[in-house]
TORGUGU-756200 format. One line per 3 residues: number of its first residue (from 1); for each residue x, y, z of N, C-alpha, C. Coordinates in Angstrom, 1 decimal, padded with zeros to 4 digits. Layout:
NUM = X:Y:Z:X:Y:Z:X:Y:Z  ... $
//
This chain:
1 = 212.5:183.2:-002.4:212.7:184.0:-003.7:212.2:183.1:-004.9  211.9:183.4:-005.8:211.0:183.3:-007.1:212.2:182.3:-008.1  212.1:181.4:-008.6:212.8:181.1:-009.7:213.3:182.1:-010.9 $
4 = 214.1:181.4:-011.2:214.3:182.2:-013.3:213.5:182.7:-013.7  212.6:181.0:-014.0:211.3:180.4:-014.7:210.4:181.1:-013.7  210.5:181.3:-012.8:208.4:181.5:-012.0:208.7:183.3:-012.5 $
7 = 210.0:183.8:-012.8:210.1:185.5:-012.9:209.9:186.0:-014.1  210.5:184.7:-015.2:210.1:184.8:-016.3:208.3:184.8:-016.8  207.4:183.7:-015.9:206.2:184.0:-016.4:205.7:184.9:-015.9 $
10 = 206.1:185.7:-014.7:205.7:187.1:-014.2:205.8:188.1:-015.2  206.5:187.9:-015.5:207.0:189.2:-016.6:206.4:189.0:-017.8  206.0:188.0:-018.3:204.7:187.3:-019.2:203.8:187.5:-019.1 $
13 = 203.0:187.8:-017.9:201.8:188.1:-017.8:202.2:189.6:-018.0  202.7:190.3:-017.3:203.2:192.2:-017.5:202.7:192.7:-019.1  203.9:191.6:-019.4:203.5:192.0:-020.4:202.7:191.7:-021.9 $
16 = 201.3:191.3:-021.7:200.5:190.3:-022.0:199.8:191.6:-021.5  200.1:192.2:-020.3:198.3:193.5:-019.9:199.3:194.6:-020.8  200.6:194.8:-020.9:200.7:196.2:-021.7:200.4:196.1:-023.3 $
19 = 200.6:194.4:-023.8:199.4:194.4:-025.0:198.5:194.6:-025.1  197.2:194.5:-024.0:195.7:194.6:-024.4:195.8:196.6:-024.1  196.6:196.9:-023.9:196.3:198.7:-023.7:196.7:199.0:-024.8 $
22 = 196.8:198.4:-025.6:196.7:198.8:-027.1:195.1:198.9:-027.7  194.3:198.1:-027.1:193.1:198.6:-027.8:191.9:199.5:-027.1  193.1:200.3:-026.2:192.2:201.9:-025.8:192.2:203.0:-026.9 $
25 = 193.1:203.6:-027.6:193.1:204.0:-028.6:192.0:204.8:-028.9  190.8:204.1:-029.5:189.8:204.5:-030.3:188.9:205.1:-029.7  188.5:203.9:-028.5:187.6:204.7:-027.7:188.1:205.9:-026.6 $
28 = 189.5:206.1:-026.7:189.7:207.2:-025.6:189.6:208.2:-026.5  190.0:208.5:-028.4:189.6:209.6:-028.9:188.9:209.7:-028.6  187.6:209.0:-029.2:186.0:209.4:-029.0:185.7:210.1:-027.5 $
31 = 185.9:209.5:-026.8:186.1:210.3:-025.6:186.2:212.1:-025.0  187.5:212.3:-025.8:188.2:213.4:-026.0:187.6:214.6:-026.4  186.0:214.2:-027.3:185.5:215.1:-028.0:184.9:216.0:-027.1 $
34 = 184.2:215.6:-026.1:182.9:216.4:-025.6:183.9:217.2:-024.7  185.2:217.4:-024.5:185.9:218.1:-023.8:185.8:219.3:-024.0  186.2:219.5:-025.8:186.0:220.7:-026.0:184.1:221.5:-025.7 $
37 = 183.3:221.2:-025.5:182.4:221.4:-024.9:182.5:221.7:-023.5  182.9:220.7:-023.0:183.1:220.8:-021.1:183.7:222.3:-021.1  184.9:222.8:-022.1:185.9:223.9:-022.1:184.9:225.2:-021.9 $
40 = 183.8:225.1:-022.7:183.1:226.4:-023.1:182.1:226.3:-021.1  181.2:225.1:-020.5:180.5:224.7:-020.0:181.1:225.4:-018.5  182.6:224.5:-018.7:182.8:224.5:-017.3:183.2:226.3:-016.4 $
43 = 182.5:226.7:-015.1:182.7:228.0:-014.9:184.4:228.4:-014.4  184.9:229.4:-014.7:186.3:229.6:-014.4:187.3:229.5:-013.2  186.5:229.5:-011.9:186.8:229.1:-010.7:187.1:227.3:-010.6 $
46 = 186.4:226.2:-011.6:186.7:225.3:-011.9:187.9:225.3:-012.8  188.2:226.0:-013.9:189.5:226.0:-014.7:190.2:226.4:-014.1  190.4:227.2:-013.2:191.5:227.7:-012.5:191.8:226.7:-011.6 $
49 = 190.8:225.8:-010.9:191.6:225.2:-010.2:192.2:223.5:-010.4  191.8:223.4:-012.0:192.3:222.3:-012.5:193.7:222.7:-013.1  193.8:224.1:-013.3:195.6:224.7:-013.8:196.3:224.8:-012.6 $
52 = 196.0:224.7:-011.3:196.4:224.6:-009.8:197.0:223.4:-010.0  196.8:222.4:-010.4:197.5:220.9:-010.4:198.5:221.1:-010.9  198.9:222.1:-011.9:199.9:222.2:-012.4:201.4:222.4:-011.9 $
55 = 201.0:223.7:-011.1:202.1:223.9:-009.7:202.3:222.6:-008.8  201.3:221.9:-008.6:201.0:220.7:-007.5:202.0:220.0:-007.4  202.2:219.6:-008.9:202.7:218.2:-009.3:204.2:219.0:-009.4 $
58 = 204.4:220.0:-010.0:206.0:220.4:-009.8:206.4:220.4:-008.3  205.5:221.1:-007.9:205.8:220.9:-005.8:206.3:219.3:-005.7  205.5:218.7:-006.1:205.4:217.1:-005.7:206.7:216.8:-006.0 $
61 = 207.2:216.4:-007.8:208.2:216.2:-008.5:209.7:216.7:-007.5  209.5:218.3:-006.9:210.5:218.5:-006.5:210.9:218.1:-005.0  209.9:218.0:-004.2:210.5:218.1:-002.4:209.1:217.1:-001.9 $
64 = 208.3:216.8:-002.7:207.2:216.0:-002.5:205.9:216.6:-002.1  205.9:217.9:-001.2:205.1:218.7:-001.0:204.1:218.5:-000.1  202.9:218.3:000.1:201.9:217.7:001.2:201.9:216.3:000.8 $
67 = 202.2:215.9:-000.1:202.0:214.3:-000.5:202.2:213.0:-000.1  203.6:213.8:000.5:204.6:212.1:001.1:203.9:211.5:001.5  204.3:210.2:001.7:203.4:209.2:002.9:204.2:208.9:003.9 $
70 = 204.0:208.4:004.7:204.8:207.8:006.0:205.0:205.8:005.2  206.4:205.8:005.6:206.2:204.3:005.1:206.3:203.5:005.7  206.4:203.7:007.2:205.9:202.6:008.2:204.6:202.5:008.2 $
73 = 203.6:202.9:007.9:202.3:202.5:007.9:202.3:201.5:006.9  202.9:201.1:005.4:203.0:200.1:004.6:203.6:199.2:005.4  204.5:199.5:005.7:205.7:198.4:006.4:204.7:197.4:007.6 $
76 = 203.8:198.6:008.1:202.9:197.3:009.3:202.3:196.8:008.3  202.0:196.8:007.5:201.1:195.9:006.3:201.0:194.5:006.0  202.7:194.7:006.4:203.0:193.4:005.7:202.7:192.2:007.4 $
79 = 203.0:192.8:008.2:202.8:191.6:009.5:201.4:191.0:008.8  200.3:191.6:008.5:199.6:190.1:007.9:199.8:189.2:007.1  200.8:189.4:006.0:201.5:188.5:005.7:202.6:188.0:005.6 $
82 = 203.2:188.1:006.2:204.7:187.5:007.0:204.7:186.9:008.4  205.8:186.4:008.7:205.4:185.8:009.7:206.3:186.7:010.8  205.9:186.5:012.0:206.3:187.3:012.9:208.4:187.7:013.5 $
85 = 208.7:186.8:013.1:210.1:186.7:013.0:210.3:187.1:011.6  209.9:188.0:011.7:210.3:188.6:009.6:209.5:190.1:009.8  209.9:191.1:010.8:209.5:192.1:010.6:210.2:193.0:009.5 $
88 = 209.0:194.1:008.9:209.6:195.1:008.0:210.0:196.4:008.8  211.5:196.9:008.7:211.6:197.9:009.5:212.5:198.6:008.6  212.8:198.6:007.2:212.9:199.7:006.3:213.0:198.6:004.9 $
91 = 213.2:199.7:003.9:213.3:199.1:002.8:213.8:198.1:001.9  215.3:197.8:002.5:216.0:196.4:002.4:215.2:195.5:003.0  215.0:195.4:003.6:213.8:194.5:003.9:212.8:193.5:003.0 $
94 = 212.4:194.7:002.2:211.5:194.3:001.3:211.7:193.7:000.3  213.3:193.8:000.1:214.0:193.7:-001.3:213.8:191.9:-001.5  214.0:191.3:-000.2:213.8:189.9:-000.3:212.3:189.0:-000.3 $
97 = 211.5:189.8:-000.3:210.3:189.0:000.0:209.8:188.9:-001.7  208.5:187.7:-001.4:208.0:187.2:-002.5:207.3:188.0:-003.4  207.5:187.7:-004.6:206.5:188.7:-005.8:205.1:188.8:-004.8 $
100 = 204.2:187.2:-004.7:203.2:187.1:-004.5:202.4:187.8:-003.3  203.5:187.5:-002.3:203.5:188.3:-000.9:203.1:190.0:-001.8  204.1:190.5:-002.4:204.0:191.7:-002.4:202.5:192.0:-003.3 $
103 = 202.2:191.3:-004.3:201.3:191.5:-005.4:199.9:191.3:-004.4  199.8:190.2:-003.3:198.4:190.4:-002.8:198.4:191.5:-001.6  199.2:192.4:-001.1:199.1:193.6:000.1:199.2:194.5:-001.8 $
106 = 199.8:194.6:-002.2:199.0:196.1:-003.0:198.0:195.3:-003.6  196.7:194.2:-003.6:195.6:194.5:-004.2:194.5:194.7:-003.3  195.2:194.5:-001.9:194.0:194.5:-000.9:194.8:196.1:-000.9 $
109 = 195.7:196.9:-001.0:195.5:198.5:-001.0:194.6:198.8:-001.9  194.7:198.4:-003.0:194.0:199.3:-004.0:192.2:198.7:-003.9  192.5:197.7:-003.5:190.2:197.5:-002.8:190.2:198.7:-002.1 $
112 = 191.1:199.0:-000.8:191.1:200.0:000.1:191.0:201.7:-000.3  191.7:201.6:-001.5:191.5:203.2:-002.1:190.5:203.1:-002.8  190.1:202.5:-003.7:188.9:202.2:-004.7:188.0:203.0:-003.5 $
115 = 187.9:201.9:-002.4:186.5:202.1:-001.6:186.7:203.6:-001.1  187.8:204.1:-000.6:187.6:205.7:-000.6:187.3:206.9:-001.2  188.0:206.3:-002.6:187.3:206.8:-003.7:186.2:207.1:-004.2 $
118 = 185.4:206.0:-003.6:184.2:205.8:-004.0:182.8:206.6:-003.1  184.0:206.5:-002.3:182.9:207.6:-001.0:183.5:209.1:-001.2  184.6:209.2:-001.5:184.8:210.9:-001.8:183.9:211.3:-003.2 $
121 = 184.0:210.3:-004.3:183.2:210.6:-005.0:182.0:211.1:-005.3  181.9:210.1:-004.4:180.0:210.7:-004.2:180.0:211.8:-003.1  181.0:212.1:-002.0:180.4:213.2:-001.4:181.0:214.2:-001.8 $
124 = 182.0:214.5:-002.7:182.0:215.6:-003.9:181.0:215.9:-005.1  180.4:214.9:-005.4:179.3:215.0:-006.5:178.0:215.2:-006.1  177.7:215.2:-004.5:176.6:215.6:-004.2:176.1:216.8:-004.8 $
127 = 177.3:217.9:-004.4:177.4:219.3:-004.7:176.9:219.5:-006.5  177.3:219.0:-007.1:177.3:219.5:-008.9:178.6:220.0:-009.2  178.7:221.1:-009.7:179.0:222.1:-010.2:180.2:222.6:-009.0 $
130 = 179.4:223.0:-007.7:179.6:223.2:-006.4:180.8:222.8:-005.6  181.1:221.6:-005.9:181.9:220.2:-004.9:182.6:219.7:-006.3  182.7:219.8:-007.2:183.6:219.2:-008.1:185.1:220.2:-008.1 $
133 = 184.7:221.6:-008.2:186.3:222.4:-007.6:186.9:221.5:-006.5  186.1:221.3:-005.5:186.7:220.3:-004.6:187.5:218.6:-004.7  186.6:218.3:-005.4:186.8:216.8:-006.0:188.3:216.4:-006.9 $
136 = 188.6:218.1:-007.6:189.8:217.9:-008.6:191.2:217.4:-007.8  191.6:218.3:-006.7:192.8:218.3:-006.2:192.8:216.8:-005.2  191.5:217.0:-004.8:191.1:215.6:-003.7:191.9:214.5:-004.4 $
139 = 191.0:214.5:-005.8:191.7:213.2:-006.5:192.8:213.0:-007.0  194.1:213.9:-007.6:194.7:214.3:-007.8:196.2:213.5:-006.8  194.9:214.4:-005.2:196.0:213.8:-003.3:196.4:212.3:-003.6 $
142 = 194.7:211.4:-003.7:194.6:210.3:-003.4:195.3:209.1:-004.6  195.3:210.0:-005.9:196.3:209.0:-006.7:197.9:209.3:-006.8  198.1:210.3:-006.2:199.5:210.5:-006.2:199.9:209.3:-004.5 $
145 = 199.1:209.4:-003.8:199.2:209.0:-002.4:199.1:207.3:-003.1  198.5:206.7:-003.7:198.4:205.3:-004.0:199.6:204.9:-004.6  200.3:205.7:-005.3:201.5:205.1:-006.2:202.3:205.1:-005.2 $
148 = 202.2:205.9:-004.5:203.6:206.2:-003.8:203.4:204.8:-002.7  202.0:204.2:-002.0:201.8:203.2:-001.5:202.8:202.1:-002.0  201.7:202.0:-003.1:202.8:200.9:-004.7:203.6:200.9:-004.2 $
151 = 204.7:201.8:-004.3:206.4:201.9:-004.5:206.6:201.2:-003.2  206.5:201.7:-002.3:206.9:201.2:-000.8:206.6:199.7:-000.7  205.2:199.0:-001.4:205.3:198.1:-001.4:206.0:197.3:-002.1 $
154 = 206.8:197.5:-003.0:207.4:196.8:-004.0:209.2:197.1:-003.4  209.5:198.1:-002.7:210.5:198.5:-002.2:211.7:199.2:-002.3  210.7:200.9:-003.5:211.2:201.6:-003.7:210.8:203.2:-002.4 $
157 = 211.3:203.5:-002.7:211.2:205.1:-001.4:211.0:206.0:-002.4  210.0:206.5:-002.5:209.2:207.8:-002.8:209.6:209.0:-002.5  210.8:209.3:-001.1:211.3:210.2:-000.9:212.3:210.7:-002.0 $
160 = 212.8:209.5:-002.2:213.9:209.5:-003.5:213.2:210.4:-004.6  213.6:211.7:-004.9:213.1:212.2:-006.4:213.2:211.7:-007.6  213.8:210.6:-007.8:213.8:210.2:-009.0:212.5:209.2:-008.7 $
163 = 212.3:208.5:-007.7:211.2:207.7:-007.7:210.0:208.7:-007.9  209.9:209.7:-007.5:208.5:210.4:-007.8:208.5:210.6:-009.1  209.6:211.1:-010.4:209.6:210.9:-011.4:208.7:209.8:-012.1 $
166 = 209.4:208.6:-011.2:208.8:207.4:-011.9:207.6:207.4:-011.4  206.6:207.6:-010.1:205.2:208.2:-010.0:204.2:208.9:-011.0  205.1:209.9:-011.2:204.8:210.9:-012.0:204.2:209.9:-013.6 $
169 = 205.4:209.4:-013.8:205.2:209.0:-015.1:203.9:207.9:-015.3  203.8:207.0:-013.8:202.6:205.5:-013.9:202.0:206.7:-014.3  201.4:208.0:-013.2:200.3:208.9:-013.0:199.8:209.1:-014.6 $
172 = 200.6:209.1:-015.0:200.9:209.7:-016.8:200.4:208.3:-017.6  200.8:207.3:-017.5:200.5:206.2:-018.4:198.8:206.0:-017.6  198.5:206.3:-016.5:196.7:205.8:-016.8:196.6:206.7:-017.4 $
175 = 196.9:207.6:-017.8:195.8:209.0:-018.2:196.0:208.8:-020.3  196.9:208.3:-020.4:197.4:208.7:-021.8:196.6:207.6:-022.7  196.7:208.0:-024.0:196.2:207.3:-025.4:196.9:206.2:-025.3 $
178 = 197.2:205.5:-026.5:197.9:204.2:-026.9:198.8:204.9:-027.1  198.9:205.8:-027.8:200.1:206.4:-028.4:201.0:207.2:-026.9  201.0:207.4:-026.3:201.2:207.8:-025.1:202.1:206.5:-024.1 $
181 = 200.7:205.9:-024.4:201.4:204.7:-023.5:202.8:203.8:-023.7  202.6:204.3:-024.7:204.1:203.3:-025.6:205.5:204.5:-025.2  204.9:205.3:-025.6:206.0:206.3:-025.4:206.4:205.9:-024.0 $
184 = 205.8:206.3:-023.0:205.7:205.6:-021.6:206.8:204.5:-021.3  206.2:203.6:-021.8:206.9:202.4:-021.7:208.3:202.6:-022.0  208.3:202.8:-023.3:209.9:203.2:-023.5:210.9:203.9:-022.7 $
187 = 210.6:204.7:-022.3:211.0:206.0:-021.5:211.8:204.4:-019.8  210.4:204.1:-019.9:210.6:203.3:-018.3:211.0:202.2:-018.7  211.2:201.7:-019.5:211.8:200.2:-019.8:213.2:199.9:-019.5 $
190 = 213.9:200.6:-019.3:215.5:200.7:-018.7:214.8:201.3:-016.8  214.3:201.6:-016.8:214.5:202.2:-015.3:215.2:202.1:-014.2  215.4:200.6:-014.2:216.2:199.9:-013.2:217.8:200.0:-013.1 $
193 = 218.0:200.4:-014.6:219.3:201.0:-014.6:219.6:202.4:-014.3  219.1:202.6:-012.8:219.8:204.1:-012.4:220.7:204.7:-013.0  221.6:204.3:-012.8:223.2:204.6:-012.6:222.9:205.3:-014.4 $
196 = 222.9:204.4:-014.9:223.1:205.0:-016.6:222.0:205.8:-017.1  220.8:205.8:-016.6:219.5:206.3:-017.1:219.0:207.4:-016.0  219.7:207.7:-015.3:218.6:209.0:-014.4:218.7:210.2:-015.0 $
199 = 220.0:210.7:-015.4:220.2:211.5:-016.0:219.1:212.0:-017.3  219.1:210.9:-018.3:217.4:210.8:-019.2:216.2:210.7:-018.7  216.3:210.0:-017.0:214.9:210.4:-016.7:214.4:211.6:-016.2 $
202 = 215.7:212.6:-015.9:215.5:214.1:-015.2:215.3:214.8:-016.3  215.8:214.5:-017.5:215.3:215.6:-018.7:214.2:215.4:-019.1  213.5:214.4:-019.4:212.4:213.7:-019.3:211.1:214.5:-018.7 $
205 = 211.5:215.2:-017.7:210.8:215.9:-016.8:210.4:216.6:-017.1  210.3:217.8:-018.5:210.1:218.7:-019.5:208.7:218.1:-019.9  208.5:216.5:-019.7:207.1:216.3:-020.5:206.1:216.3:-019.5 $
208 = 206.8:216.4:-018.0:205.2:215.5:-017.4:204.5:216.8:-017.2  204.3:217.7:-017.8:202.6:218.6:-017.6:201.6:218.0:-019.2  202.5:216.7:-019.3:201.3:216.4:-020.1:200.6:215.6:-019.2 $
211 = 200.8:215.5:-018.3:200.3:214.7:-017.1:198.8:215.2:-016.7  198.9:216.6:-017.2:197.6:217.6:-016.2:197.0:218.0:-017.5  197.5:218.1:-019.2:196.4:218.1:-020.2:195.8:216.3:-020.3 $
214 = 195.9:215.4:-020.1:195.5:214.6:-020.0:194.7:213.7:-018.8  195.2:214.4:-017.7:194.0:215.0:-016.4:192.6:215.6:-017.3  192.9:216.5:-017.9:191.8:217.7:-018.0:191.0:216.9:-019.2 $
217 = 191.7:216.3:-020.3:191.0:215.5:-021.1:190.1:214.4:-020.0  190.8:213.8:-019.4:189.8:212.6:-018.6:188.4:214.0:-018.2  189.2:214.3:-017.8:187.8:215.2:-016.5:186.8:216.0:-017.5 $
220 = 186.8:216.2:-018.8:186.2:216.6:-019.7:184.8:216.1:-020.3  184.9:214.5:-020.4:183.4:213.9:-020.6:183.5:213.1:-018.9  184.1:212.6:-018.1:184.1:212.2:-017.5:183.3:212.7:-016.4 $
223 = 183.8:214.0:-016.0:183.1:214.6:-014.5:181.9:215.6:-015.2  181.4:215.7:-016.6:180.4:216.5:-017.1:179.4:215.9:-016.6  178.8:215.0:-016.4:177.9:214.2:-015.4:177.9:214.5:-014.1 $
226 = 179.3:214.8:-013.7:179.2:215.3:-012.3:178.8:216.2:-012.0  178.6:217.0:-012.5:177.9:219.1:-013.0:176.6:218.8:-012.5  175.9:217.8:-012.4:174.3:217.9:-011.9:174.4:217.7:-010.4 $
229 = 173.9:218.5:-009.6:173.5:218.1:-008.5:173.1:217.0:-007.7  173.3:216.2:-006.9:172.7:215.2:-006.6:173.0:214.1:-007.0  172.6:213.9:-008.4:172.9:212.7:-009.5:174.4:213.0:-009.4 $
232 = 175.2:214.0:-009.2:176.8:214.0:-009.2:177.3:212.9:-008.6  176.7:212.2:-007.6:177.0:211.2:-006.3:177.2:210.4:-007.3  176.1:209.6:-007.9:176.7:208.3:-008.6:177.7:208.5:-009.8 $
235 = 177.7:209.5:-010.2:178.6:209.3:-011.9:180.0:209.7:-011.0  179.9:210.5:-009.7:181.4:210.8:-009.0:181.7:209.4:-008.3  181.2:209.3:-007.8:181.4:207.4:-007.3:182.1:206.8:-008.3 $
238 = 181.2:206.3:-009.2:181.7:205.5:-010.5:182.6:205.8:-010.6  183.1:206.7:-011.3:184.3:207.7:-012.1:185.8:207.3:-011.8  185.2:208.6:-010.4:186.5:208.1:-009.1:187.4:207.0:-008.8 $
241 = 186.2:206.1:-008.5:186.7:204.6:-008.1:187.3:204.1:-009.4  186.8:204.0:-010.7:187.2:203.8:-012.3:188.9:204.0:-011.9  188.9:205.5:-011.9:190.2:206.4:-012.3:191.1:205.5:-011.0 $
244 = 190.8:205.3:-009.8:191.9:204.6:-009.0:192.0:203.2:-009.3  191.2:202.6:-009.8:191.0:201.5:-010.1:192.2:201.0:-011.1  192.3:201.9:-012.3:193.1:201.9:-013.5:194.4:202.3:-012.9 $
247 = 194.6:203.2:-012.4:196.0:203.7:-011.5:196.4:202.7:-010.8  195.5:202.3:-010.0:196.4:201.0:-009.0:196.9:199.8:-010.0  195.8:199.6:-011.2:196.4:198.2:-012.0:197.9:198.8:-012.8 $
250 = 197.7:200.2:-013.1:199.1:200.3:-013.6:200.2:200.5:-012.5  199.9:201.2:-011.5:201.4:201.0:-010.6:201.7:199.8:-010.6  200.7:198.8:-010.1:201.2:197.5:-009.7:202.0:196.9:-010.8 $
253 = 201.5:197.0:-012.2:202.2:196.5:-013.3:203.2:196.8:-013.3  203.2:198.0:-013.6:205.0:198.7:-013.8:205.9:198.8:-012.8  205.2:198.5:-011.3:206.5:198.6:-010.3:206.3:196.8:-010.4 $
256 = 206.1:196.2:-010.2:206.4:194.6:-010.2:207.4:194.3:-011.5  207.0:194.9:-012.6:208.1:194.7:-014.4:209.3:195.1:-013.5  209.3:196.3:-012.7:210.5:196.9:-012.1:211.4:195.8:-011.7 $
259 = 210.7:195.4:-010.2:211.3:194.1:-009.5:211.5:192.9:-010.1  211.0:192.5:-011.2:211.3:191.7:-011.8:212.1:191.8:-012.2  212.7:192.9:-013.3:213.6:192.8:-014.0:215.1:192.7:-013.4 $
262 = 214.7:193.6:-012.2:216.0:193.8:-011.3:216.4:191.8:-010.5  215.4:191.7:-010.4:215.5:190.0:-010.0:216.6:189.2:-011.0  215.7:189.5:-012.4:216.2:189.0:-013.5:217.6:189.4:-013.6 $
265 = 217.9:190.4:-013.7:219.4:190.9:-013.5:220.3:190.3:-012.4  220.4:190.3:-011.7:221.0:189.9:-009.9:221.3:188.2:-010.6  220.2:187.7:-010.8:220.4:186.1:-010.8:221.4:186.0:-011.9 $
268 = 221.4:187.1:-013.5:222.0:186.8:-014.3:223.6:187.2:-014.0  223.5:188.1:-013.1:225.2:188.7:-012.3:225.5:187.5:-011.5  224.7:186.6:-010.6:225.3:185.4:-009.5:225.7:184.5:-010.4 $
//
């Protein structure tokens, strides 16, 4: 287990990356513009099924829906790094192992999703226009399915509804402004205090369909490239892999601040 001191500069670096997401801001308005164009562009069999997320994520939020993951498949993860007299066979388990242990199996997951990403990408964007109705919910599967990875690796259960809340919410901070992201933060900066804060994190739950207008803002200059046939492959590649890319660096962030802090706590109660 980690020092005071080694927990404390963990939590230094944390949060040293939730400073530099202060200077997205500018360029994510700019961004934002050409949406209202995509709005007029895109055909209504594609709007309809980016307002399908909407139901998705309440399915999700409530009973998890098609999403769950299995979390013995994380748990064999760790036998490459642990040693063989240290198997993972549920989640107490995990509660004791090393930050670092944990921080390099979620970055060899997220190489892992990236690279899938990167191939659904492109074989959604072959289509155009065609394969991007397809492309929305696909991506939608695969970054709800990554956080929930996250969590297991860090050694929370996803089954738990209130952890999908807190899913919900990383899902929410890639997608959001500066101004968004702070809000964010605040909201989750107590988290670890169940007991006194779940109650605010269930009311809380009134905001996450900003989750899916801020979905629709990304997908607005982002997958308008994707609308071409053919050429869809590379801007869906890119994109894709981008959007998991950003997702996996924030779970990892905010479920490690998690463990840390709870670390931080425990040593200050011994």
């Amino acid at each position: 287990m980690e020092t005071r001191e080694q927990l404390q500069t963990a939590l230094s670096r944390i949060q040293a990356w939730e400073n530099d997401q202060k200077g997205l801001w500018f360029w994510e308005r700019i961004g934002r513009i050409p949406f209202k164009i995509l709005d007029k562009l895109t055909p209504a069999f594609v709007q309809k099924k980016i307002s399908l997320l909407l139901d998705e994520l309440g399915q999700y939020i409530q009973t998890g829906g098609q999403y769950l993951v299995n979390e013995k498949q994380i748990f064999k993860r760790y036998a490459k790094y642990l040693p063989l007299d240290q198997p993972i066979d549920k989640f107490e388990d995990i509660s004791e192992i090393p930050l670092e242990t944990m921080n390099k199996l979620c970055e060899d997951l997220s190489k892992d999703r990236q690279n899938l990403a990167t191939v659904q990408g492109a074989t959604t964007g072959f289509g155009g226009i065609f394969t991007l109705a397809i492309d929305i919910p696909v991506l939608l599967g695969l970054s709800l399915k990554t956080l929930q990875e996250i969590s297991i690796i860090y050694g929370y259960d996803p089954k738990d509804r209130l952890e999908r809340v807190f899913i919900v919410k990383c899902l929410q901070y890639s997608s959001a402004d500066i101004v968004g992201k702070q809000a964010i933060l605040e909201e989750l900066s107590d988290y670890y205090h169940r007991d006194a804060h779940h109650q605010e994190m269930v009311s809380q739950l009134q905001g996450w369909r900003e989750v899916i207008y801020t979905y629709r803002d990304q997908f607005g200059w982002k997958k308008l490239f994707q609308l071409v046939p053919v050429a869809g492959m590379i801007f869906g590649a890119f994109i894709n892999r981008s959007m998991i890319q950003d997702l996996s660096e924030a779970g990892q962030m905010l479920y490690q601040k998690r463990r840390i802090m709870e670390r931080l706590q425990s040593q200050t109660m011994n």
